[in-house]
N, C-alpha and C positions, 0 to 999 in steps of 0.2 A: 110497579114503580109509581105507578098513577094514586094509587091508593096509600104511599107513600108521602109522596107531596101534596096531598090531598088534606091525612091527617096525621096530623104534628102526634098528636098523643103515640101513635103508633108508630112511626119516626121512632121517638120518643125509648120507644118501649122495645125496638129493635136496638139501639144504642145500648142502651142500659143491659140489656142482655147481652151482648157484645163484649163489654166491660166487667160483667158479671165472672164471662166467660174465660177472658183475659185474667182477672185477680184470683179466681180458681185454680187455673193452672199454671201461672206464672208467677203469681203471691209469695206462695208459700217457701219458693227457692229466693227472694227478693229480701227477705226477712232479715231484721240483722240481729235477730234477739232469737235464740228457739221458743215455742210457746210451751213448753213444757218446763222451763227453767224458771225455780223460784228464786227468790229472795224476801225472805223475812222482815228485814229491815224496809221493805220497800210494800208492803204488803198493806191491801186496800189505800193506795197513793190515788188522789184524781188526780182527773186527765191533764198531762202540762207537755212540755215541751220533749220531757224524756221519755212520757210514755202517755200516748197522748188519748188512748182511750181507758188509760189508769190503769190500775194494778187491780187482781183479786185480791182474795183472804189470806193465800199465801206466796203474793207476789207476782204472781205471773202476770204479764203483757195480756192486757186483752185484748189487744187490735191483732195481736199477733195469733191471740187464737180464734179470733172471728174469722180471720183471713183463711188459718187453715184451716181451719171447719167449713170455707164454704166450698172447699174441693171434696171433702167426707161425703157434706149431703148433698152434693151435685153428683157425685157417683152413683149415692145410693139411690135419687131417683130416677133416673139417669137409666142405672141398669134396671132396674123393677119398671119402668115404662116401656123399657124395651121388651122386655120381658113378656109384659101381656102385652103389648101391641102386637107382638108376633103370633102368638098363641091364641090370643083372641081375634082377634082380625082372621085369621086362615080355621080357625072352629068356628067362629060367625059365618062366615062366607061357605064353607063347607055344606051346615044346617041350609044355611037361606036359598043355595041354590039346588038342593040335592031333595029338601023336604024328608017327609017320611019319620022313618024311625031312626037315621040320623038326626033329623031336625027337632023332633021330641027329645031325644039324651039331652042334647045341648041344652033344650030349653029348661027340661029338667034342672040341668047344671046350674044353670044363670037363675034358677028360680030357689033351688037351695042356699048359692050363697046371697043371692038377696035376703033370705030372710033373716039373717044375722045382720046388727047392727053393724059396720066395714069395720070401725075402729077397734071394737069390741071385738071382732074376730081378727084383726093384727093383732091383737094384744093376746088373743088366746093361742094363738100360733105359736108367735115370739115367746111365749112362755112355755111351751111346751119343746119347740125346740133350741131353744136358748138365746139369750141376749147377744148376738152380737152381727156387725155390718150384715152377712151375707144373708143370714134369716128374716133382719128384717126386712132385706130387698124379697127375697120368695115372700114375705107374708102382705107386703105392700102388691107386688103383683098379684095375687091370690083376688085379693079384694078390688084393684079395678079390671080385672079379668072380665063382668058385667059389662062395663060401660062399651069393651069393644066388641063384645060376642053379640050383643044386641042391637048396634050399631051398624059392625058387616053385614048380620043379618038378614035385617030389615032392606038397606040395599041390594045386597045381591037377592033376596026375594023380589026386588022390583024388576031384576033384571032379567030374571027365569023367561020370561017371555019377551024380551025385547026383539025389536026387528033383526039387528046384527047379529044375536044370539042365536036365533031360529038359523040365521043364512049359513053360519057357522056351522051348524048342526048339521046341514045339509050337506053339507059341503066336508062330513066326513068327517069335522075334529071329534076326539073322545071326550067325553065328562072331566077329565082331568087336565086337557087341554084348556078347555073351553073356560075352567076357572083361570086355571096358571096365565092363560096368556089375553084372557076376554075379560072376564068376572072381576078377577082380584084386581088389574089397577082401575078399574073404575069403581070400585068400594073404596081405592086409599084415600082420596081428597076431603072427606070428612072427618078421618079419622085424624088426618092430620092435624086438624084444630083441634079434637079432644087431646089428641099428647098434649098438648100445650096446655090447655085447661090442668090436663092428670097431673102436670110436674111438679107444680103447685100444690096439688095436694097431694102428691107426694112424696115433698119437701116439709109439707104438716105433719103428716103420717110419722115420720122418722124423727121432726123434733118434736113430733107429743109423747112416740112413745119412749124417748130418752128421759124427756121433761119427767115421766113416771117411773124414770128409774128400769125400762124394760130394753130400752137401746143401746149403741152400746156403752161400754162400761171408763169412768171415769179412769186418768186422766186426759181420756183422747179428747181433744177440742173438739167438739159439735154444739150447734144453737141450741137445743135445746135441754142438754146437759149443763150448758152455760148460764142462761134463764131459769133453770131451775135453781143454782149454785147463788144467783145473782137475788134471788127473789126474797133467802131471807136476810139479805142484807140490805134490803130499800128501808127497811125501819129506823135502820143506822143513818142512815143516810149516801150509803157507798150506794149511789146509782144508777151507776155508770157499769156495774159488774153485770148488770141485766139488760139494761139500754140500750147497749150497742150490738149483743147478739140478737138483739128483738127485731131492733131497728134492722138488721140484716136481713132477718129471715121477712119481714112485714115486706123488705121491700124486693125481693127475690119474688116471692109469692103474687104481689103486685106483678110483675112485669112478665110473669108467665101467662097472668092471666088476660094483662091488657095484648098480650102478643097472640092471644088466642084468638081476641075480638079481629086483631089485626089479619089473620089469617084466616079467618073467617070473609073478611072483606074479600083479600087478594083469590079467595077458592070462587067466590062466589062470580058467575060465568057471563052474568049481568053489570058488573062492573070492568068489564075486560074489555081494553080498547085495543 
């Protein structure tokens, strides 16, 4: 709380997630318009009083569909963090404390899909098993699979010989103990700031690869199906069909990432009063 009232940005950036959190899942039932319903007559309208973040090409609310796009990609990264935080986190920690020829597979693992550019290989995923929500959550996990297998890792390597660890060993727990109940929560505290970093990107992940037409498939509201939609109509001058889903995700992505700083404060053992 100290690190809290300390710094406003992160205050700041706790709220906004908060809020983020609230129009995700209470938005979309709050609506008094569906986002899916056109009107032609009403089609690329700016923003005014009846529809105030204007209309598409063929009418539809785009406030209506920011909103409910922002529970689509909050699911999607949402579940693919969860995803490899789990799986990565307990294969890190596995390797790091067991060594051996466990610890070479993994590192194997982590070193094969490093060498694929991440985006390039969601894209090659999603294309291979097809466009839509659930694939791109496995392919978004797939690729930060890395950040936590390397991450447990390297902690629970530090821990293989610590004093508690040794005492514990004595004292008769097994190898599978000694993770589950010693190992693994003191690996989690770092890892927690990277979810926060990962959500953020990926929440890019999901509207890049829609933005290219690989995510999923129109007319389900998502940012970056919307920005794609939006982008060749800035020449016209309809704006606002891209703006607002930008502006959405621009500020989503912010606030994961200043919540990560912010978590990074509150983990770290030297600011703890």
């Amino acid at each position: 709380m100290n690190t809290l009232r300390e710094n406003k940005v992160t205050a700041a950036a706790f709220a906004l997630f908060v809020l983020i959190i609230l129009v995700a899942a209470l938005g979309p039932s709050l609506l008094p318009i569906s986002p899916l319903a056109t009107d032609a007559a009403s089609a690329l309208a700016p923003p005014s009083a009846a529809h105030w973040f204007g209309t598409d090409e063929v009418g539809r609310d785009v406030m209506a569909r920011v909103v409910t796009a922002a529970r689509l990609d909050l699911v999607i990264a949402l579940s693919a963090v969860a995803l490899s935080f789990v799986i990565g986190s307990i294969l890190g920690t596995a390797a790091g404390f067991s060594g051996g020829i466990v610890d070479q597979l993994v590192t194997r693992l982590v070193d094969t899909l490093m060498a694929f550019p991440l985006f390039l290989l969601a894209m090659a995923i999603v294309s291979v098993l097809g466009n839509n929500a659930t694939n791109i959550v496995y392919a978004t996990a797939v690729v930060n699979l890395p950040f936590y297998i390397r991450m447990s890792r390297a902690e629970a390597a530090k821990l293989r010989s610590a004093g508690f660890i040794e005492a514990a060993r004595v004292g008769g727990l097994s190898g599978a103990r000694l993770l589950a109940a010693h190992v693994y929560p003191n690996v989690l505290p770092p890892l927690i700031v990277q979810v926060s970093l990962n959500l953020g990107w990926a929440i890019l992940n999901a509207a890049g690869l829609s933005f290219l037409g690989l995510g999923v498939r129109p007319p389900t509201p998502e940012w970056g199906i919307m920005v794609s939609d939006g982008a060749a109509l800035i020449v016209s001058g309809a704006w606002w069909v891209s703006l607002f889903p930008g502006f959405a995700l621009m500020l989503t992505v912010l606030c994961f990432n200043l919540l990560g700083d912010g978590l990074r404060d509150l983990a770290d053992p030297k600011r703890r009063i």
